[in-house]
C-alpha positions, 0 to 999 in steps of 0.5 A: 942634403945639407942640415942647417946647424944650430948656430945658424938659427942663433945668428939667425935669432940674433939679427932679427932680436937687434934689428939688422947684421951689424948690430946683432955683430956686434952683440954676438962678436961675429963679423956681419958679413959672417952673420950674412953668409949663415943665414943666406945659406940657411935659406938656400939650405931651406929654400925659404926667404926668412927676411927681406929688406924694408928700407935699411933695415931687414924684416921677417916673411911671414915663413920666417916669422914661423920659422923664428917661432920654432927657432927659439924653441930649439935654443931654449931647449939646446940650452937646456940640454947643456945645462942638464949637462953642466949639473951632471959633470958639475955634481952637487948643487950649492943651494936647493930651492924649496917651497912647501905649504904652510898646511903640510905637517910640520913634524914631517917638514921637520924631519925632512929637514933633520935628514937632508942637513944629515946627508948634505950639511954643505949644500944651503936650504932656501925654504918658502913657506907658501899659502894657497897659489904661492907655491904654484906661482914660484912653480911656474916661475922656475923660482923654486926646485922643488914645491909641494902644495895642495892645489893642481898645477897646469902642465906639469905633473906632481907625485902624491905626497899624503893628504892633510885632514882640515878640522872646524874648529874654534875655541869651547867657550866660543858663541858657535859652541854655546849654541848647543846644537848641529850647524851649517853654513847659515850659522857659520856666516854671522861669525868671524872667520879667520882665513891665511892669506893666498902668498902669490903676488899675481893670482891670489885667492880667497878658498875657503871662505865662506863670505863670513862677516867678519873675515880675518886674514892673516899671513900665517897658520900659526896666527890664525891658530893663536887667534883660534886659541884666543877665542877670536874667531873660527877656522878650518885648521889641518888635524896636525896642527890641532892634535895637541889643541884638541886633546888638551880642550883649548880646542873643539871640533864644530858640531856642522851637519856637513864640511866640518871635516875635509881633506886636501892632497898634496902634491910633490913637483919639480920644476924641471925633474932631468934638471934636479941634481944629487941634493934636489932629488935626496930633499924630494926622497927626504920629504916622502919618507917623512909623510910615511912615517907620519902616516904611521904614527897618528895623532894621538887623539885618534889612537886606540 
């Protein structure tokens, strides 16, 4: 038995996406007739109609609109298959994509940063810094080689790349700290706290807030801890941020009887791992070894 190709499925897929033979000839420099000749055979081959004639156009069976479905999963992953195989002879990509979370330490960003441009000075870095969804979102767009942020994205599967330690904090001379006792949640709601706004354009969220009254938001962490410092307001800001903040009294932890401390795991993703070229993959080995180095050291506050 005679195999359809997968050229057939493409003629296929080009007459039902323009409309009938002749357009979709000249959309993909064939002659109709050649166009006719792939798919009647790939329905003798088959022995299913694929497409009927309504009036002077042709139209999909309900087989072929099955069959159709399937089709174009196999170009989309032909066409995969040939990229994946394009980068590899290829070699190195000129630009890795990179979304990061505006929580994750800055020092092992950094330092990731310092070692990547080390080994690969030619190759340029185009780096998102993104809030909440915004990372996932450039994920599940294939806008970003490679994300790392605190959520779980859908289908797709991530590597554990540290945990960031969120704090309570506000500034001392702050109404919260004059009460002079343990808090909870009902304190915290009579006073303004100051969140960072979800960078996602379709699915943004609002975490972390606690319906305060009088919420602030900003589109970056380093402004909702300059405004923290300033006695504006509250906030839950991640202990890296905060270490120097806290050791010097600018900064103080909230005395809550629960929530004050929470910890939120990071994620390392690729948007497509067989993609990933030579530079892709040294930036993702890059970043795991900053977060290894920054568990090693802890922020002083914490040292013996």
């Amino acid at each position: 038995m005679s195999r359809v190709t997968l050229a057939q499925w493409q003629m296929l897929v080009a007459v039902v996406d323009h409309g009938g033979f002749a357009r979709a000839a000249q959309a993909v420099h064939k002659s109709p007739s050649t166009l006719n000749h792939a798919v009647h055979k790939l329905e003798e081959q088959l022995g299913v109609k694929v497409l009927e004639p309504v009036g002077r156009q042709v139209c999909l069976t309900d087989a072929g609109k099955l069959l159709l479905r399937r089709a174009r999963q196999l170009i989309e992953h032909a066409t995969a298959l040939e990229d994946v195989a394009q980068r590899l002879s290829s070699g190195l990509e000129a630009e890795v994509v990179v979304s990061i979370d505006q929580i994750f330490p800055e020092a092992a960003q950094a330092s990731a940063l310092e070692t990547f441009a080390c080994c690969y000075p030619q190759v340029r870095v185009q780096l998102y810094e993104s809030v909440l969804n915004g990372g996932i979102e450039m994920l599940e767009e294939s806008r970003a080689d490679l994300v790392v942020t605190g959520l779980q994205a859908r289908d797709v599967l991530g590597e554990p790349l540290g945990s960031v330690r969120f704090i309570a904090v506000a500034h001392p001379g702050h109404a919260l700290h004059r009460l002079g006792r343990r808090l909870d949640l009902r304190d915290l709601a009579h006073y303004r706290q100051l969140v960072v706004r979800d960078s996602a354009l379709k699915q943004a969220t609002s975490a972390g807030w606690l319906k305060a009254e009088g919420r602030w938001t900003v589109g970056h962490l380093s402004t909702s801890l300059d405004m923290v410092r300033r006695g504006l307001g509250f906030a839950w800001l991640p202990e890296t941020r905060i270490a120097a903040a806290l050791c010097e009294g600018s900064l103080k932890a909230l005395p809550l009887t629960a929530g004050g401390v929470r910890h939120v795991p990071m994620q390392l993703y690729f948007t497509d791992r067989d993609r990933a070229g030579p530079a892709t993959r040294a930036m993702a080995q890059a970043l795991r070894q900053a977060v290894a180095r920054l568990e090693e050291t802890p922020p002083e506050h914490l040292r013996e």
